[in-house]
C-alpha positions as CSV (number, residue, x, y, z in Angstrom):
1,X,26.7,1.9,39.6
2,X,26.6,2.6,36.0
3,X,23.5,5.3,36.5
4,X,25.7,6.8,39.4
5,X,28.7,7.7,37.7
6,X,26.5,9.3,34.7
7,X,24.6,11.3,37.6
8,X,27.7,12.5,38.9
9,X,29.3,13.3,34.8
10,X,26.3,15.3,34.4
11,X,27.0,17.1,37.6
12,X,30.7,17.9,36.7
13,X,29.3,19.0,33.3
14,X,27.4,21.4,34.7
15,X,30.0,22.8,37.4
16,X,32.2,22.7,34.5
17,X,30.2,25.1,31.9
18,X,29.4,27.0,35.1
19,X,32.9,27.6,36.8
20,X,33.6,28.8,32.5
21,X,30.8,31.2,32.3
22,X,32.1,33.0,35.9
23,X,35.0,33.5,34.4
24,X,36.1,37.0,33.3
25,X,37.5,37.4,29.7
26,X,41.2,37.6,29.4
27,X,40.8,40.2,26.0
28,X,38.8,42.7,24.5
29,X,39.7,42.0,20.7
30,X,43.0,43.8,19.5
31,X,43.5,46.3,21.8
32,X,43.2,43.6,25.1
33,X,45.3,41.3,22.7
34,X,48.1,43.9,22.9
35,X,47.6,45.3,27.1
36,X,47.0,41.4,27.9
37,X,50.8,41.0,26.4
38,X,51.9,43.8,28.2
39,X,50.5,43.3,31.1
40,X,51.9,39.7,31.2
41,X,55.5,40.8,30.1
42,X,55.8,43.0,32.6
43,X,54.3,40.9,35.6
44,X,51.3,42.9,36.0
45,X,48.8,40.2,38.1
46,X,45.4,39.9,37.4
47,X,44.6,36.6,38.8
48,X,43.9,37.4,42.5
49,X,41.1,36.1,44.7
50,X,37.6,34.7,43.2
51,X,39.8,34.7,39.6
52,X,42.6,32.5,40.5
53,X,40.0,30.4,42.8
54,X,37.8,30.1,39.2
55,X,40.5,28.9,37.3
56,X,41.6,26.0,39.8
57,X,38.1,24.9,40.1
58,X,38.1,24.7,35.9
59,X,40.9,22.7,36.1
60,X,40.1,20.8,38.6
61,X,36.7,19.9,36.8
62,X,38.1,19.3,33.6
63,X,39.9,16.9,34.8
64,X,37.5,15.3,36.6
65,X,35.3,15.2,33.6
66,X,37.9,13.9,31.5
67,X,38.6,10.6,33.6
68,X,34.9,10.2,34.9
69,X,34.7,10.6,30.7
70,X,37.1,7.7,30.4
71,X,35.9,5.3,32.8
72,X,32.2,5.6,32.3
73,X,33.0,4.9,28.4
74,X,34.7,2.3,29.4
75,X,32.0,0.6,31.9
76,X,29.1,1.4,29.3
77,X,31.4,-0.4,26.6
78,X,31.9,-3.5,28.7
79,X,28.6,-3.9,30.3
């Protein structure tokens, strides 16, 4: 049980630095620092389609990570 769960952290490690790295950068320094604010005040949208599917499935993994985190800790520290 122990190995499977730290098969399975590995594997959302991996989705996780994956799903990051297919992201698209929000900025380009000072001058995407400024549009980005912009752009946001005025309800411009940039999030559509593969982006806003991206950034559910980094959440969604994140927080997966974080518990499976948590409970394998917790298994290796009590076994």
């Amino acid at each position: 049980m122990e190995i499977a769960m730290k098969i399975l952290l590995i594997i959302f490690s991996i989705g996780l630095i994956a799903a990051v790295l297919l992201q698209k950068g929000k900025s380009a320094g000072l001058s995407g620092a400024i549009t980005g604010g912009a752009e946001h005040l005025f309800g411009k949208q940039k999030a559509r389609g593969l982006d806003l599917f991206l950034q559910r499935l980094t959440v969604g993994l994140a927080v997966g990570f974080f518990i499976l985190s948590l409970i394998v800790a917790y298994v290796v520290g009590n076994g």
